[in-house]
Structures are given as C-alpha cells and as structure tokens.
C-alpha positions as CSV (number, residue, x, y, z in Angstrom):
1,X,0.0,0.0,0.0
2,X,2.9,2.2,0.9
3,X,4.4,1.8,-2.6
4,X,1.0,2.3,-4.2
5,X,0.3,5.5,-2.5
6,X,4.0,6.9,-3.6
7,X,2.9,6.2,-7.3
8,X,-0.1,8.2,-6.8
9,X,1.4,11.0,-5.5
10,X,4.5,10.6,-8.5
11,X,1.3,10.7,-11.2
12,X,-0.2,13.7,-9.5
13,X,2.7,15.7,-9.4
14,X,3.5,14.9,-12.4
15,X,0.1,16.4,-14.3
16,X,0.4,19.7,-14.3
17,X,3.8,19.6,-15.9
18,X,2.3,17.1,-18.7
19,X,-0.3,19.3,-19.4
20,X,2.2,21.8,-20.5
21,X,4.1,19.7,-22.7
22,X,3.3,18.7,-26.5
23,X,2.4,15.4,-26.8
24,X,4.7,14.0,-29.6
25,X,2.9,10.7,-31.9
26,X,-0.6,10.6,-34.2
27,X,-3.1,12.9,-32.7
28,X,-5.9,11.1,-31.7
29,X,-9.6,13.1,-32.5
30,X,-7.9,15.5,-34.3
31,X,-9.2,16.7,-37.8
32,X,-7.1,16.7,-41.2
33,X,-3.5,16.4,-41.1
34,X,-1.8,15.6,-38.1
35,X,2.1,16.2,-37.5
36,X,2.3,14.4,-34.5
37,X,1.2,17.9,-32.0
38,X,-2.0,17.5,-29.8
39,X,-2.0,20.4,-27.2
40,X,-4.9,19.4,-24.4
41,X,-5.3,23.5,-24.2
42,X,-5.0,26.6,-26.2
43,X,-1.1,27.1,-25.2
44,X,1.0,30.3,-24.1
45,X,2.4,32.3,-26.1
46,X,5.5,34.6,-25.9
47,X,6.6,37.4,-27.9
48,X,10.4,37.2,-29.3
49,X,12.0,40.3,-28.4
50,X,12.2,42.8,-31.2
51,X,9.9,40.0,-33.8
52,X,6.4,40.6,-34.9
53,X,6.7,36.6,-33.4
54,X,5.5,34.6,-30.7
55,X,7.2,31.9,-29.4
56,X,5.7,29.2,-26.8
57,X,8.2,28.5,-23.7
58,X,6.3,25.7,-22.5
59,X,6.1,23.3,-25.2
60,X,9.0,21.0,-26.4
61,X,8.6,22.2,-30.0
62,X,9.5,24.2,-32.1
63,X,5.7,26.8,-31.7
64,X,4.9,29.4,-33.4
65,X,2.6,32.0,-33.6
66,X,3.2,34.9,-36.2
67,X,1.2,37.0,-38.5
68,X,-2.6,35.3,-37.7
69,X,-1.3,31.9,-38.4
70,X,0.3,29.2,-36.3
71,X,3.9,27.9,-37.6
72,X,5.8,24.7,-36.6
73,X,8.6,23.2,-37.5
74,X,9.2,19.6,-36.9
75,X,11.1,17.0,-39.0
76,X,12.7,19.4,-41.8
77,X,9.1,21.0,-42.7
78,X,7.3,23.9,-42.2
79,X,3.5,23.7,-41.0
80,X,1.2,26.1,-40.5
81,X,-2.8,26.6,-39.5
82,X,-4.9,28.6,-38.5
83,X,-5.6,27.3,-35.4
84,X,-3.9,26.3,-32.6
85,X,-4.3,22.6,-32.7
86,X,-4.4,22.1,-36.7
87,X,-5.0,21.1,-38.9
88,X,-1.9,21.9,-40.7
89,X,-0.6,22.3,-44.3
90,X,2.8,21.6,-45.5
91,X,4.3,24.7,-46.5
92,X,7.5,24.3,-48.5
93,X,10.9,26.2,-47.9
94,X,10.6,29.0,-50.9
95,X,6.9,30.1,-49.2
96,X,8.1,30.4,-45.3
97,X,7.6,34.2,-44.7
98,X,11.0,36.1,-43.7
99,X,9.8,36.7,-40.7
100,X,9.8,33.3,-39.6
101,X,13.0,32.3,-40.7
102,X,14.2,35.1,-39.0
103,X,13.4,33.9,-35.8
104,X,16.9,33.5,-33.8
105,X,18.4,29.7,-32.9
106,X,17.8,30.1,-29.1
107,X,13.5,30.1,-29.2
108,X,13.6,26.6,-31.2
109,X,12.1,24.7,-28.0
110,X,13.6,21.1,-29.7
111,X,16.2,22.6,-32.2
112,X,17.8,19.9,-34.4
113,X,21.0,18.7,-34.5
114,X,22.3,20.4,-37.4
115,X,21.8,23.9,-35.2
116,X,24.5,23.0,-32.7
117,X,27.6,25.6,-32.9
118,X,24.9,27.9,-34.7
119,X,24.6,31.3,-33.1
120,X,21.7,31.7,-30.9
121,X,21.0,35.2,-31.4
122,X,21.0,35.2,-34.9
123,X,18.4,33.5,-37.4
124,X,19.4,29.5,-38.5
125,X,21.8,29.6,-41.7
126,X,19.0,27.8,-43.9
127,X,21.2,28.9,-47.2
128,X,23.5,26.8,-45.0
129,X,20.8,23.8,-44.9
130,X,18.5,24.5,-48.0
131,X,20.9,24.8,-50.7
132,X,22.5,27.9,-52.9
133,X,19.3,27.4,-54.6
134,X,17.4,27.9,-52.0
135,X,19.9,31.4,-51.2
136,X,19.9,32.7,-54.7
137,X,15.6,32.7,-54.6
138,X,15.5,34.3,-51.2
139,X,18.3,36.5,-51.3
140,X,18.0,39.0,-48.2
141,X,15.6,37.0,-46.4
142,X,18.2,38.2,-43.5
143,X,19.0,41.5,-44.1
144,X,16.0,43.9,-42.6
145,X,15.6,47.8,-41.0
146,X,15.2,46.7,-37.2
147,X,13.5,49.8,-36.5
148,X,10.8,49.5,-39.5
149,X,9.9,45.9,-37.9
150,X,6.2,45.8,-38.0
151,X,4.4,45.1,-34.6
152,X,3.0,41.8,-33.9
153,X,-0.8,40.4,-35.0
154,X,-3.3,39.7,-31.8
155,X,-3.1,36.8,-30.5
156,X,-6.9,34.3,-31.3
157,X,-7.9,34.1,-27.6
158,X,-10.8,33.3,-28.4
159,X,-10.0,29.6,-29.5
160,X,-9.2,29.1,-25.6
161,X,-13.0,28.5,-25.2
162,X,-12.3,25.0,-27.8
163,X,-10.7,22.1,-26.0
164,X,-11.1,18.6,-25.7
165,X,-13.9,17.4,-27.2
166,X,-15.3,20.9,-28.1
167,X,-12.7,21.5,-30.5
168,X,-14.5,22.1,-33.9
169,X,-13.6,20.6,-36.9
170,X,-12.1,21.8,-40.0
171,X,-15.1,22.9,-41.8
172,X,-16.2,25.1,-38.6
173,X,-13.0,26.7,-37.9
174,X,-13.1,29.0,-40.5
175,X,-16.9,30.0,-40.0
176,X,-15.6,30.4,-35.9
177,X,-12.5,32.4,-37.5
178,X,-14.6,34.6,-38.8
179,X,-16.8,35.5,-36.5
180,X,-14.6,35.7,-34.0
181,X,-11.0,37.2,-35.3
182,X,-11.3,39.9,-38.1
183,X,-7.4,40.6,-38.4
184,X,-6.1,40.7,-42.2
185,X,-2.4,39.3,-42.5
186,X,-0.3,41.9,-44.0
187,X,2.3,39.4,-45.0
188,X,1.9,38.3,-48.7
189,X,3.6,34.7,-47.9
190,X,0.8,34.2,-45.1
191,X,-2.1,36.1,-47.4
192,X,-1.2,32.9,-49.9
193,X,-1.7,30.7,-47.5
194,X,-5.4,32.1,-46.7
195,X,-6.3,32.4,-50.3
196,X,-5.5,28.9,-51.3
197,X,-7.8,26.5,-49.9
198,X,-6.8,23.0,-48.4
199,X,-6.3,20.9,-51.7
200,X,-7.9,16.8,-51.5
201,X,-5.3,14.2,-52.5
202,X,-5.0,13.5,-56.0
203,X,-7.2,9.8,-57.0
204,X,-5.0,7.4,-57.9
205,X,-4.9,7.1,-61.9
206,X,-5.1,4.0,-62.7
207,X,-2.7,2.3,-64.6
208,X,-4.1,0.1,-67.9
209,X,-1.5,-2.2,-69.4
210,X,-1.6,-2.0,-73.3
211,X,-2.7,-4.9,-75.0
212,X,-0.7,-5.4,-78.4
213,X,-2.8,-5.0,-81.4
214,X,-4.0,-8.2,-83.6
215,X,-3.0,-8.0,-87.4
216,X,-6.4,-7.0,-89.1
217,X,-6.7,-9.7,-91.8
218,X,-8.3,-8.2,-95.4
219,X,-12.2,-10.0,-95.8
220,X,-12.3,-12.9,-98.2
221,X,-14.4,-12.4,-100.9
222,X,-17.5,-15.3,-101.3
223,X,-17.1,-17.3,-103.9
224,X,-19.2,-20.7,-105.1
225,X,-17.7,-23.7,-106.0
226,X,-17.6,-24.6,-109.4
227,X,-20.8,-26.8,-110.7
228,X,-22.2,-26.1,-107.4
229,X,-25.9,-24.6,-106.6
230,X,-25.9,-22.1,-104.5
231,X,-27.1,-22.7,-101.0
232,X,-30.6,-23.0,-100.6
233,X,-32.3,-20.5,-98.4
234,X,-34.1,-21.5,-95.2
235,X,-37.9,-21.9,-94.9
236,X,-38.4,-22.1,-99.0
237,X,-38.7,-25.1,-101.7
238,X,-35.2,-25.9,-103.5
239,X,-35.3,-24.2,-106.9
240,X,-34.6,-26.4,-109.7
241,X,-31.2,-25.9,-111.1
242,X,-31.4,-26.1,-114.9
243,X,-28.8,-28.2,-116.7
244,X,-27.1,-26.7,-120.0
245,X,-27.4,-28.5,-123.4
246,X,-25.2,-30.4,-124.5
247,X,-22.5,-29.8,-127.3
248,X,-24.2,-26.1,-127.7
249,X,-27.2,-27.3,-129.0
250,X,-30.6,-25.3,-128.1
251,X,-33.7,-27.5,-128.0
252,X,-37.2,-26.3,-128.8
253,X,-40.0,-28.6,-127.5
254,X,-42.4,-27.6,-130.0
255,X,-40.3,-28.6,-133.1
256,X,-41.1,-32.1,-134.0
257,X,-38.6,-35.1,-133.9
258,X,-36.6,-36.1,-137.3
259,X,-37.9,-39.1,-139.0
260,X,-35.5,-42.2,-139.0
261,X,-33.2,-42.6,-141.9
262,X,-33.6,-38.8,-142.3
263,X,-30.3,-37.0,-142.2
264,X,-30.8,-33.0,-140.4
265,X,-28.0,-30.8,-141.1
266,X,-26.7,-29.1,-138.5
267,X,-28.6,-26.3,-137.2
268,X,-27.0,-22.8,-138.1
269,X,-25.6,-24.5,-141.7
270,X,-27.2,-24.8,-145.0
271,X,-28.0,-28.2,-147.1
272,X,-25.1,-28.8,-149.8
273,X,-26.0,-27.8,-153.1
274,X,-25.4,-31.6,-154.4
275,X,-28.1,-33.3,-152.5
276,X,-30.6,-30.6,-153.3
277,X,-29.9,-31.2,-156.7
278,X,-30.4,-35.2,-155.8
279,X,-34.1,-34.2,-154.5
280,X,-34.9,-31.8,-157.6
281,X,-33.8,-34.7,-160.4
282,X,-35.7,-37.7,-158.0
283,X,-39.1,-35.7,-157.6
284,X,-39.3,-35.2,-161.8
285,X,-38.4,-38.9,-162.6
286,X,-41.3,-39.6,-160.4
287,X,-43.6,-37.8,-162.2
288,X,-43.1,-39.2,-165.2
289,X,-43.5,-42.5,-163.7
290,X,-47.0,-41.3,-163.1
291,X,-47.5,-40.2,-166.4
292,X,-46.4,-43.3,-168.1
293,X,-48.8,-45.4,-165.9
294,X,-51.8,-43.6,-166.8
295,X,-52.3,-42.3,-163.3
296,X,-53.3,-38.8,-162.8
C-alpha cells in the first residue's frame, strides 16, 4: 500500500507539468492532417523580443505563432494553421515568410542537430541547410531595418474557449474564424496561405497495361464452288437448277422429232448444193412414172 500511494502522488505531481508539454505521436480526435502535436489547451504564447513573433516557452517544440497563423517546425518541414491545434498544411521552404526564418536559434524549443555551434542570437543559416538554390531565390531574407519591424498580429484568444472534445472541426473553424478574429495578415507569404484552400489528394490514376494490337486480316471475298448450286435458303422449296445443253445445242419442245433414216444438217448450216440437186432430179423422174402409168 505504501508503494501504491507513492505512485499516486508521482502521477499527481507529475500532471500539471504534462499538461504543458506537446504530446509527440498521431493525434488522436484530431481533424485533417496531423504532424504528431495535440495540445490538451489553447497554449502560451510569448513574444520574441524585437519580432512581430511569438514563441511558446512551454512546449518542447519548435511553436509558433506569427502573422494570424500558427507555424511549426518539426522533421525538416514547415506547417502552419490557422488554429492552434491544426490542422496543418505543409508549406515548402521558398513560401516560409522572412519573418519566420528570421526567428533567432535560441526560441527553437527542440532545435535539431544540425543547429548546434549555430549562433543563438542570430536567425538559422537555412542557405547553410537549404541549398545555394534555395539562397539565390530568397536573397536578403536576413537583411532587414530593425526599427521599421512591423508590430505583432493579436493573439486568437478566443480559441481558448475549444478544447477537448469541443474542438470544432475543420469545416467550422473557418466559420468560428470569422466571427470571431477579423485581423487581415499583412504578409503576402501568409495572405497565400489564406487564399489557397486546403487541396484533397489527388485519385489514384489508374494504370491500364496496353494490349498489343492483332493484325487486321483483309475479308475474303464469297465465292461458289464450281458446278455447285448455291445454297438454298431457309424456310423455301429448293429451286430447280437447270442443266445446260449439250454440245451447244438449243432444244425447242415444240419442233417435232426427225424421221428415222432422215439426215438433219446441223442447225445454223445450209443443205449442200449436191443433194438438193439429188431431190430436184428424184421428184421429176417420179412424175413421169406417173404419167407413163396412166395415173393422174
């Protein structure tokens, strides 16, 4: 019991320090995109001396508040929403406003490692980190008139009221925004990051594997075999298929048949000239047969 009631008290203690801290894995309840913050309350914020910025002491991350939006940075990226909790958008290196990369080494609550030996009143050397690219595209992003800084935005303290279970989600943040907060970013880096609304993933495009093409083949033209009727349609009596004369000949059913003995010439040809003389000479020498006989 003795060693049960000491655990109590350590879990007790231990609360209200918890409560201040960031809670570092995959926010649980929270909408949209979640970067691994989930603040149980609306957290304090500090302003960085001489920066329109404000920093928060108590969290073990890198918190920021600047110009009516939140900013974090956590794992090499820039986030930043518009309220406290998220969600946030990824916001690449060439967009972060020079005010924010201005902010010096020493109010990174969890700096990374590449900071160490960095000076900690002066801004992190992110030509250093990003690249000459990234240098040549922001050139002077540290060089700025200290006395023409402009003075900080006000703070949303109205979002203290949303905690827990009460905090809205995406699609009522912005109507609670603008009820409730009627500051206009002066910033053109953060005025971009208003205007452009929160983008859906891209659907997967789907992939279809091409299928090789067949060879088209020219179409045969139908053709009957020879001596062949052609094929008889369906339903309908076969139609007699009439057979050719032979040898050319063309026969007439009305012309009568030749006598036997009886010799036809060819049709188309003409009777020689001798045996029509043969007929002419036999037809007189039977007439005068006749005549002899006495026969009329």
């Amino acid at each position: 019991m003795r060693y049960l009631s000491i655990a109590i008290c350590l879990l007790l203690g231990s609360a209200p320090s918890a409560m201040a801290q960031v809670s570092v894995g995959v926010g649980i309840g929270l909408p949209g995109m979640s970067i691994g913050i989930n603040l149980p309350a609306y957290p304090q914020l500090t302003r960085v001396p001489g920066y329109p910025v404000y920093y928060a002491p108590g969290l073990n991350s890198n918190y920021f508040f600047y110009d009516g939006l939140y900013w974090v940075y956590q794992g090499d990226n820039w986030y930043a929403s518009s309220w406290y909790n998220g969600p946030w958008r990824l916001v690449g290196p060439e967009l972060v406003p020079v005010y924010v990369l201005r902010i010096p080494v020493r109010y990174y609550r969890a700096p990374p490692m590449y900071f160490r030996g960095w000076q900690p009143d002066a801004p992190p050397r992110w030509g250093t980190h990003w690249g000459n690219d990234w240098q040549q595209q922001r050139r002077g992003w540290d060089q700025w008139n200290r006395r023409a800084t402009p003075a900080p935005a006000p703070l949303p303290v109205y979002q203290r009221q949303y905690q827990g279970e009460r905090y809205p989600q995406a699609p009522q943040q912005q109507q609670l925004r603008n009820q409730n907060y009627h500051y206009q970013p002066r910033d053109a880096a953060v005025r971009q990051q208003f205007q452009e609304p929160a983008r859906p993933p891209a659907p997967a495009v789907r992939q279809l594997t091409p299928q090789p093409m067949q060879p088209v083949r020219p179409a045969q033209p139908h053709t009957e075999p020879s001596g062949m009727p052609p094929p008889r349609p369906q339903g309908g009596p076969a139609a007699p298929h009439p057979q050719a004369p032979r040898g050319g000949d063309e026969v007439h059913p009305s012309a009568p048949p030749p006598r036997a003995g009886q010799d036809q010439p060819p049709k188309g040809r003409a009777a020689p000239q001798e045996s029509r003389q043969g007929q002419g000479q036999g037809q007189r020498r039977d007439k005068d047969e006749e005549r002899g006989s006495g026969r009329p």
